[in-house]
C-alpha positions, 0 to 999 in steps of 0.5 A: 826321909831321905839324908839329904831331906833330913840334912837341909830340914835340919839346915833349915830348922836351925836357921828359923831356931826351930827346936824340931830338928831331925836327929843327925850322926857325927859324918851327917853333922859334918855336913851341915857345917860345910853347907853352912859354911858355903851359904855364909860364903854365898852371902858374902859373895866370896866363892867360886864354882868350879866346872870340870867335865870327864868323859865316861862309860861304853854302855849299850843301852846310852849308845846312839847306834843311829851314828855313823861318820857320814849317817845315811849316805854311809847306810846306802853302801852297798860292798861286794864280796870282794870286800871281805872285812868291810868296814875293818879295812882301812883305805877302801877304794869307791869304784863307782857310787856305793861300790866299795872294793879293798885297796890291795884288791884294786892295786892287784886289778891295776896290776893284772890289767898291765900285767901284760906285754906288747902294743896292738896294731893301733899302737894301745897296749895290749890288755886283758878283756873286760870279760878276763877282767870281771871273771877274776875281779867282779867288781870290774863290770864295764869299760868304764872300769877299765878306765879307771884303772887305767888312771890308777896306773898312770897316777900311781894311786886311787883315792881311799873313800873317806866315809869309809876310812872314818868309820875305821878310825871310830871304830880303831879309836873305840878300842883305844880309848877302852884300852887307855880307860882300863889301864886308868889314863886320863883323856880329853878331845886333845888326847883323843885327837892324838889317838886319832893321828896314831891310827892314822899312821900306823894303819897308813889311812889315806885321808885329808885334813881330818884331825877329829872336829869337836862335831865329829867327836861329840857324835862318835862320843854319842855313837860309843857311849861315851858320856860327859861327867860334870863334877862342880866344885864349891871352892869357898874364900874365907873372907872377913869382908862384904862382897861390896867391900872387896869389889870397893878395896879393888877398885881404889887398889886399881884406881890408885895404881893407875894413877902411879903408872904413868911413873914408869915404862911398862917395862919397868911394871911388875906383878909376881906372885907365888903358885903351888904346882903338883909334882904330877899335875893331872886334870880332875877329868877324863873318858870313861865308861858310860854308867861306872860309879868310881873312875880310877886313873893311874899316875905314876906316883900318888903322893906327886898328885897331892905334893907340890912345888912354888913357882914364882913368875915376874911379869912386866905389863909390857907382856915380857916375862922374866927370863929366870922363874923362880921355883921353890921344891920341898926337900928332906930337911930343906936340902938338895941331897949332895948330887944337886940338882939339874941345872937350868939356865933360865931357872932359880931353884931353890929348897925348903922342908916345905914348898911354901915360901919363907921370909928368907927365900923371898929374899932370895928371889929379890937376889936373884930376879928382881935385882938381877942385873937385867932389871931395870934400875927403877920399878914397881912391883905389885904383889899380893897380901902376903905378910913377907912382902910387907917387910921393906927392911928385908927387902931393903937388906937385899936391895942394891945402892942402885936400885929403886924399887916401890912395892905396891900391895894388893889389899887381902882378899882382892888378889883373885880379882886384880892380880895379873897372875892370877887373873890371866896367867898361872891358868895357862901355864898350868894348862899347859904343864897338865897337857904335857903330863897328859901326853907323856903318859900316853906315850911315854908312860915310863918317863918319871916327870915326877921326879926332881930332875924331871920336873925341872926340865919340863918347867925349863922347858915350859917357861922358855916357851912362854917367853916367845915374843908370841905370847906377849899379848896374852900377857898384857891382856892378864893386866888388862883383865886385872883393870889396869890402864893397859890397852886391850890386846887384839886377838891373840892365842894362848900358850896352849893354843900355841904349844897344842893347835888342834892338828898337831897330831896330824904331822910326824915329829920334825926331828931327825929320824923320829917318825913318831906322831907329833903332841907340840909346836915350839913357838921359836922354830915352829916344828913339830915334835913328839913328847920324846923330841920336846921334852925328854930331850929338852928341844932348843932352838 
């Protein structure tokens, strides 16, 4: 009997009482417990299955070798032998249907065939003769071969033939991934893309408007072998209460604020709610090679993938956020050592010997944000469960002679459901956080964005981006979503949406000298920058 038939028979027999069990170890026992555990949180309709995809493996015997950039009319080809390593050259010119001849090739015929001086009787320049022509470039057969070139002359260039080039980019972008996988990098069509552009540049391929379409990428994925690895988490909520029973604290919660609401201007609205980041935030999925059984990525620091950092955001249901984010970093001893830390302007940074929130930086965080002078005299403030929002004398201690604030708290177990940040707000930042680090360790792999310093630029960086008038819809469509009576935005995009559009890898960087391939567009000046440019140099505008 296999161990997984002997687990579940086991499962099964204690459930009916039965006294015939399968014999089990200490690591099998274990898990039974956690299968246990999970079905109990099933029942009580408290879980959530997480899906995460990483593309994996160069096996020959998954690859479609049928594909090719542009399949059967690529196969009708036909190359002379003037083209010596077709298709392992970029920007092959189509002379005619199928005839398939090196740039350099066709810039020296244009070349010889204006190579000579003087005008004939009827004032036409003086060329060399077809016969001349073909006997040094073979592909030249005809006067309308000639005249071709002739145009090549006169517009200064020929159009590369696309099938062509595309089948350089996949097989080009083949050895790059192999060589990012090796080295242990994370990829994802976004990363593929920006390989893509990098090609593109450093080869100097002659090609419009191709950024690598998710068609495009899911046939050259089939053509190399490169598979997609779903891995699904079971992320199990130990609750005290039915699934109808939280559904039913939610829907009062919600019914009994949007009573309230109509009390003050959306400006004057608030959710806040605290989230652990890792130090290096990486996806829990990449390429890899078709067939592997363990996938190692390399990070910079293992310890940064598991050690985290609270941020604590403040947003309005008007779709503003708080200009200053609040983040919480774990120091020795609770303190910054004596050099500091970067400071940054719209960032309230502060410390602990663990990165969870205690009662007294939650009275920080009323200091300094809630109450900062910014803020509107009279608000309400929605938050979560936690025992520390609940304590009005803290708050009260903090809370200036001028201000009036009302606390409203999200019944336990309720947060996931009905909690603005939760529900629409800490996915976003994150995915973009995950994508910078992405980036970075593509293309500046030396840069230490684990590191104190480091960490807070990208999270300056990052917050100033998401207070873009831009994102406001993205905002309040959080509380809508939560059920609040916030109107449904209409359409609008993402701040990874915004930051990362699906050609950004097809500009060069805006800035000043900088030819380097592009990886983000700021939501303020609307350039494009590479990671060096937006984040080392921590881009203003």
């Amino acid at each position: 009997m296999s161990t997984i038939r002997r687990i579940l028979t086991y499962i099964l027999g204690q459930e009916d009482g039965s006294p015939k069990r399968p014999p089990l170890d200490d690591e099998e026992l274990k898990i039974v417990a956690y299968l246990v555990d999970i079905g109990e949180s099933i029942d009580k309709g408290e879980y959530q299955v997480v899906l995460e995809e990483q593309l994996s493996h160069f096996e020959d015997d998954s690859k479609d070798l049928s594909w090719t950039p542009e399949d059967e009319e690529y196969h009708n080809m036909k190359v002379y032998p003037d083209v010596i390593r077709c298709p392992g050259s970029p920007n092959m010119i189509q002379f005619e249907r199928g005839d398939l001849i090196e740039l350099e090739k066709v810039e020296e015929a244009v070349a010889y065939f204006g190579s000579k001086a003087g005008f004939n009787n009827n004032g036409s320049r003086i060329r060399p003769s077809l016969k001349s022509m073909n006997a040094k470039f073979r592909f030249i057969k005809n006067v309308h071969h000639l005249q071709k070139l002739r145009e090549y002359e006169v517009f200064g260039s020929a159009k590369a033939d696309r099938r062509s080039n595309l089948e350089f980019i996949a097989i080009e972008l083949e050895k790059e991934v192999k060589k990012q996988i090796e080295q242990g990098k994370i990829l994802h069509d976004a990363v593929l893309r920006f390989l893509i552009a990098g090609i593109i540049k450093e080869h100097k391929i002659s090609i419009e408007n191709f950024i690598g379409s998710d068609s495009w990428l899911l046939g050259w994925k089939r053509r190399f072998g490169v598979s997609s690895r779903k891995i699904t988490k079971f992320v199990s909520h130990v609750r005290h209460k039915t699934r109808q029973q939280i559904e039913k604290d939610s829907q009062d919660f919600v019914n009994m604020t949007n009573q309230i609401l109509p009390q003050y201007l959306p400006s004057s609205v608030f959710n806040a709610d605290q989230s652990g980041f890792q130090l290096e935030m990486t996806t829990g999925r990449t390429l890899t090679l078709t067939g592997s059984k363990h996938v190692h990525c390399v990070v910079q620091s293992v310890s940064s993938t598991t050690h985290s950092y609270t941020v604590l955001p403040l947003i309005a249901s008007d779709g503003t956020l708080h200009p200053k984010l609040f983040v919480t970093l774990k120091e020795k001893n609770g303190r910054f050592p004596k050099k500091g830390h970067k400071k940054c302007s719209n960032l309230v940074v502060t410390c602990h010997s663990s990165h969870i929130m205690t009662k007294e930086l939650m009275k920080e965080f009323f200091r300094k944000v809630v109450f900062d002078p910014s803020m509107p005299k009279d608000a309400l403030l929605i938050v979560d469960g936690w025992s520390s929002w609940n304590d009005r004398t803290a708050i009260d201690s903090v809370t200036p002679p001028s201000n009036k604030l009302k606390v409203l708290q999200i019944p336990a177990g309720c947060t996931g459901h009905i909690q603005p940040c939760d529900v629409g707000i800490f996915g976003g930042i994150k995915k973009v956080v995950k994508t910078l680090t992405n980036y970075g360790q593509i293309s500046n792999p030396e840069y230490r964005m684990q590191a104190r310093d480091e960490t807070l630029k990208m999270l300056s960086l990052v917050w100033r981006q998401l207070c873009s008038p831009k994102l406001k819809d993205w905002v309040k469509y959080a509380w809508h979503a939560a059920g609040y009576d916030i109107p449904r935005p209409s359409n609008f995009k993402t701040p990874a949406e915004h930051l990362f559009p699906r050609d950004v890898a097809s500009t060069e960087c805006s800035a000043t000298g900088c030819s380097k391939v592009s990886c983000a567009q700021c939501l303020y000046c609307e350039q494009r920058f590479c990671f060096k440019d937006f984040l080392i140099k921590d881009h203003k505008c």
